[in-house]
N, C-alpha and C positions, 0 to 999 in steps of 0.2 A: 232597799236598805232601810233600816231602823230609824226613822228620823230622828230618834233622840241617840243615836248615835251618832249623825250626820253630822251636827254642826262641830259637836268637841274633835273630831275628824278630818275637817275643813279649816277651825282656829286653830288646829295646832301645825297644820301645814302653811298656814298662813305666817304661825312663829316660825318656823322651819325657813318660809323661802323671806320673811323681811330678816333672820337671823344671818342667812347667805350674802343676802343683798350688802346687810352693813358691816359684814367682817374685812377689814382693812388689806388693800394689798402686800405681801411681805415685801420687806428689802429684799434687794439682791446682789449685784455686783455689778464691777466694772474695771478696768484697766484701770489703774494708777500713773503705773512708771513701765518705761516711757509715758509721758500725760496724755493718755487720750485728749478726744477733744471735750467731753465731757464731764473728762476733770480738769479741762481749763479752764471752763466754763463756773466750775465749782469756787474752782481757785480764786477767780477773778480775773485772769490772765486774758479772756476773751469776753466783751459786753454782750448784753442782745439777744442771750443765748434761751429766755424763756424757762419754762421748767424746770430743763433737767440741770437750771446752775443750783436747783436746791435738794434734788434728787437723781444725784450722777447713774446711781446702780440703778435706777428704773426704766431703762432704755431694753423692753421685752416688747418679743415680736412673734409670731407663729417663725419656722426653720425655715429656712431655704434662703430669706433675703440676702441681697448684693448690697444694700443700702447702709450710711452708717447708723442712720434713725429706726432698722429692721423694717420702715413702713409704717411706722407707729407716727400717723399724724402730730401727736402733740411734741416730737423732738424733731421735727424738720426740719430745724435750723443746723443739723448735726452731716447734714448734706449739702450743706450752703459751701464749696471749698475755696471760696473768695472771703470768706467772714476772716482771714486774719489771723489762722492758726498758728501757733509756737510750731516749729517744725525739731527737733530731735536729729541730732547728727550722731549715726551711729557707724559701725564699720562693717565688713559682712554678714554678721550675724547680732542677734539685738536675747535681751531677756527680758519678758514681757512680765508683769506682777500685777495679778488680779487680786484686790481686796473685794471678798463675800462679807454680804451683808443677810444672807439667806445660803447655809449651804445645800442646797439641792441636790440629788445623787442625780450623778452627770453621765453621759454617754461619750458625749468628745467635744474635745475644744478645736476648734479649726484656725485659719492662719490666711487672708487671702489677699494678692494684689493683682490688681486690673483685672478680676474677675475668676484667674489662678487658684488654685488652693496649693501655698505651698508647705504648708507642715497639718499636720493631725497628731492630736494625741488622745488616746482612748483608754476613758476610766472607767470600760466597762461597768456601769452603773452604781460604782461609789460615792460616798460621801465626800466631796472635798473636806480640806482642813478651811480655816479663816482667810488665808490668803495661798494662794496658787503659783506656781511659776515654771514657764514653760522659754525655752530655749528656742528661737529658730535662725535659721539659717536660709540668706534668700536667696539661694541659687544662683551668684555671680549678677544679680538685680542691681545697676547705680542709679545714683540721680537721687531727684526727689520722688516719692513713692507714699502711698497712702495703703496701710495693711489695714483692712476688716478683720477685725477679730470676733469668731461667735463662739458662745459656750452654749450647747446644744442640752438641757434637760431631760433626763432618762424618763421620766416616767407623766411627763405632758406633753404636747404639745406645741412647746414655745422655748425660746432662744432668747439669749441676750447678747446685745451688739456691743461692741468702741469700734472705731476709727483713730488710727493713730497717724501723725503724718511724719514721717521722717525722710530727712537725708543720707542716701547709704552711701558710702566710701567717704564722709567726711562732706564741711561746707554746711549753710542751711544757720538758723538760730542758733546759738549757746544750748545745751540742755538744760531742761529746766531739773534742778535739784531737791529744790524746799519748796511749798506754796508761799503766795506773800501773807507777812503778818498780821494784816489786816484784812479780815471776810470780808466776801462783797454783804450788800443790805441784804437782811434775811427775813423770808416772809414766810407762814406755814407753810408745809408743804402740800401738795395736792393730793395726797394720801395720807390720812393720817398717820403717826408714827404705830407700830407695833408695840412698844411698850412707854407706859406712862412715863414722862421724862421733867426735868428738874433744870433750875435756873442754872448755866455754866457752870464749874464750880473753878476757884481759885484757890492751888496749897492744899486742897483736900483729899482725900484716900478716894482714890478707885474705886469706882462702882456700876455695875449692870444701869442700866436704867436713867445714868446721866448724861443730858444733853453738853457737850464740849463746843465751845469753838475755838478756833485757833487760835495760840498763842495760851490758852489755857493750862497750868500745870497740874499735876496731882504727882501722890508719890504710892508707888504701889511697891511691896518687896523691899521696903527699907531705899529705895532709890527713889529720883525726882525725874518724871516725864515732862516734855510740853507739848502739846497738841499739833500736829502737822496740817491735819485736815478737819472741818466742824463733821461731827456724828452722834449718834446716838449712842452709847455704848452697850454693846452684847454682851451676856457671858459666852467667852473663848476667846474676847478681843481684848486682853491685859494686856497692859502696853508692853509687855516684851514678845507677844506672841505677833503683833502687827504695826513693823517697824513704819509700814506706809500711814498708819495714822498717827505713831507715838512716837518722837525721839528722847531720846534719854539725855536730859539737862544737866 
């Protein structure tokens, strides 16, 4: 090879692979409602809980895991089932509400207890919408029971987990309804965010690109939100489109 072709060759693959290296992992998603544990953990509802109390949707794994942390070392607290979880009392069948934070064109979302898989739903390789919600029914299952929920990604790899712990036919904790009003302490996150973000805002208009924490209002559409859960805001997540993060004041 041309050596003076060599090296502009060599720098700019060197741009190429440090430009890979520092691109930010996207959001993603996670169980809301019923509260995973992950967004207890967000909530504040559960201490101790490490990383994912500041990045609930980041709980991605290569497919197949049984685990509620998918095997991802750094939420292994998310397998601990002594830690103290809110448990969710529901009746035969429950509606489960994922809020995306990354919509990824999906394959299926699965449903599992004690190992079981008992519902699948498949979206043939579409694009979800912002939040998701999927029906199941657990085939005459009582007691207390722990469903894994995975959302399987069509065109990588890797999955993303919750663990949810409910009571079925009644019994178990109160359901959890609202997070509490006040966030746990908040520290960057382990990934930087995807897009530049801005001090909470108070009474202000809706916008892509601002950081919210709870209890935070803005008013979009002529009406007044307040913040349910702390996030970043996307565009496609106006607060009437994503009631798990916005309720209307």
């Amino acid at each position: 090879m041309n050596r003076k072709l060599l090296f502009p060759a060599v720098a700019a693959g060197a741009v190429v692979a440090s430009t890979f290296v520092a691109t930010p992992a996207s959001a993603h998603g996670y169980v809301s409602n019923p509260p995973s544990r992950q967004a207890q953990c967000a909530q504040g509802i559960v201490s101790g809980c490490g990383p994912v109390q500041y990045e609930p949707q980041s709980v991605e794994a290569p497919k197949g895991s049984m685990q509620c942390s998918g095997g991802n070392a750094q939420f292994a607290q998310l397998n601990d089932n002594n830690k103290g979880w809110r448990v969710t009392s529901v009746g035969s069948s429950a509606t489960f509400n994922w809020v995306l934070t990354a919509r990824h064109s999906t394959s299926t979302w699965e449903y599992f207890i004690g190992g079981s898989r008992i519902a699948v739903f498949d979206d043939g390789g579409r694009q979800p919408g912002a939040t998701v919600s999927h029906n199941v029914n657990f085939g005459g299952r009582t007691g207390r029971q722990t469903v894994l929920a995975r959302w399987n990604v069509a065109d990588t790899p890797m999955a993303f987990y919750a663990c949810i712990d409910l009571q079925i036919g009644g019994g178990g904790n109160p359901p959890v309804t609202n997070p509490p009003t006040t966030p746990p302490t908040t520290r960057p996150p382990t990934t930087p965010p995807t897009q530049p973000t801005t001090p909470p805002a108070q009474g202000g208009t809706w916008a892509a690109g601002t950081a919210y924490a709870v209890g935070s209002t803005v008013t979009y559409g002529g009406a007044t939100y307040r913040c349910r859960l702390a996030h970043t805001a996307l565009t496609g997540w106006e607060p009437p489109n994503v009631p798990a993060l916005w309720q209307r004041a």
